[in-house]
Residue frames as qw, qx, qy, qz and C-alpha x, y, z in Angstrom:
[[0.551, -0.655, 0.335, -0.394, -8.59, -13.90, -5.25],
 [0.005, -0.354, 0.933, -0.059, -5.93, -16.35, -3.77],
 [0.616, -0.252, -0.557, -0.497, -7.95, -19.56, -2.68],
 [0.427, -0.016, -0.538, 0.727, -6.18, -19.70, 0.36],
 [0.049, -0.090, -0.297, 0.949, -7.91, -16.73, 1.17],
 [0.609, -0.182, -0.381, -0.671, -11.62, -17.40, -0.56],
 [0.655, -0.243, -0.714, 0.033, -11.44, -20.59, 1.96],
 [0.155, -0.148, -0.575, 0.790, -10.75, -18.27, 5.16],
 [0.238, -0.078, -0.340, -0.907, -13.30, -15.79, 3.55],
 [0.699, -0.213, -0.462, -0.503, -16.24, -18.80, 2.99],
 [0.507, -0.389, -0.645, 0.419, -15.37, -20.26, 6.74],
 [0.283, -0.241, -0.587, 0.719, -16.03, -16.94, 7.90],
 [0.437, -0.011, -0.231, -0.869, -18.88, -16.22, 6.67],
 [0.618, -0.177, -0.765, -0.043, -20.10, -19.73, 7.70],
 [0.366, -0.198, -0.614, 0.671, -19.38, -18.66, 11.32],
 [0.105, -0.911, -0.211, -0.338, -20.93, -15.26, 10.82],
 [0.437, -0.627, -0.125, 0.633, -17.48, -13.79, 12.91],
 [0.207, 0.974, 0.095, -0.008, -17.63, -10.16, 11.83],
 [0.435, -0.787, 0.371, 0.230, -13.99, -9.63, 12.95],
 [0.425, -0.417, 0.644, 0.481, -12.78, -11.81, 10.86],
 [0.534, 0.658, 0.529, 0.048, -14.43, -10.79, 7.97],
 [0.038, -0.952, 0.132, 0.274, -13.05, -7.52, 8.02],
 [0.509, -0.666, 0.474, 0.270, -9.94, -8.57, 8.53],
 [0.481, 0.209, 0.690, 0.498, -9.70, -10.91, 5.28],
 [0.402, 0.820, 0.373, 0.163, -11.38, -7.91, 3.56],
 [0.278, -0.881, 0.325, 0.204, -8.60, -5.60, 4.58],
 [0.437, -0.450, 0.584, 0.516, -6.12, -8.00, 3.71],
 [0.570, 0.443, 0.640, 0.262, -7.87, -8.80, 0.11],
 [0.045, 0.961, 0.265, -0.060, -8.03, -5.02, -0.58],
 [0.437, -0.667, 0.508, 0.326, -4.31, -4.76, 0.39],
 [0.541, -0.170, 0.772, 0.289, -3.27, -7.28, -1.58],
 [0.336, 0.714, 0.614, -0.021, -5.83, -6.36, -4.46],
 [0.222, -0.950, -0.076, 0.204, -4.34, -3.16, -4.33],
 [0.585, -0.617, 0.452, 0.272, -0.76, -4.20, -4.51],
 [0.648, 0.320, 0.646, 0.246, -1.49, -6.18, -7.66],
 [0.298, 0.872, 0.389, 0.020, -3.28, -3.40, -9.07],
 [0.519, -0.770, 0.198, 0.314, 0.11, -1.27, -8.38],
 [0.679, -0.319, 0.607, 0.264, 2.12, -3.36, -9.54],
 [0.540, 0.566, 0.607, 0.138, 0.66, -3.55, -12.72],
 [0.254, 0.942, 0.219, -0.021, 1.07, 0.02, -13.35],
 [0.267, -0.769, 0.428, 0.392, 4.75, 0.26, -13.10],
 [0.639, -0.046, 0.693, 0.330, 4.87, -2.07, -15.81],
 [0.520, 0.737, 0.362, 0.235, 2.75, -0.39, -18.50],
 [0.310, -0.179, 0.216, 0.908, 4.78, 2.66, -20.18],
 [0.126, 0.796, 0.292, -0.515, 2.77, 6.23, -20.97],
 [0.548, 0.284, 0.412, 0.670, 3.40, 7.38, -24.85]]
């Protein structure tokens, strides 16, 4: 996980704002996702 994003993450959770929990879970999921993607165009299938 970026740290950028663990620091938005651990401030909201400090707050307890639900909203913006989601939201960083959405984008971490995205982005998590993307990676995860990515990755697979690279390997090659024998």
């Amino acid at each position: 996980m970026p740290k950028w994003l663990s620091n938005q993450m651990m401030r909201a959770f400090l707050k307890r704002d639900r909203r913006q929990i989601r939201l960083l879970n959405d984008c971490w999921f995205f982005y998590y996702n993307r990676r995860e993607a990515g990755s697979e165009l690279g390997k090659t299938e024998s």
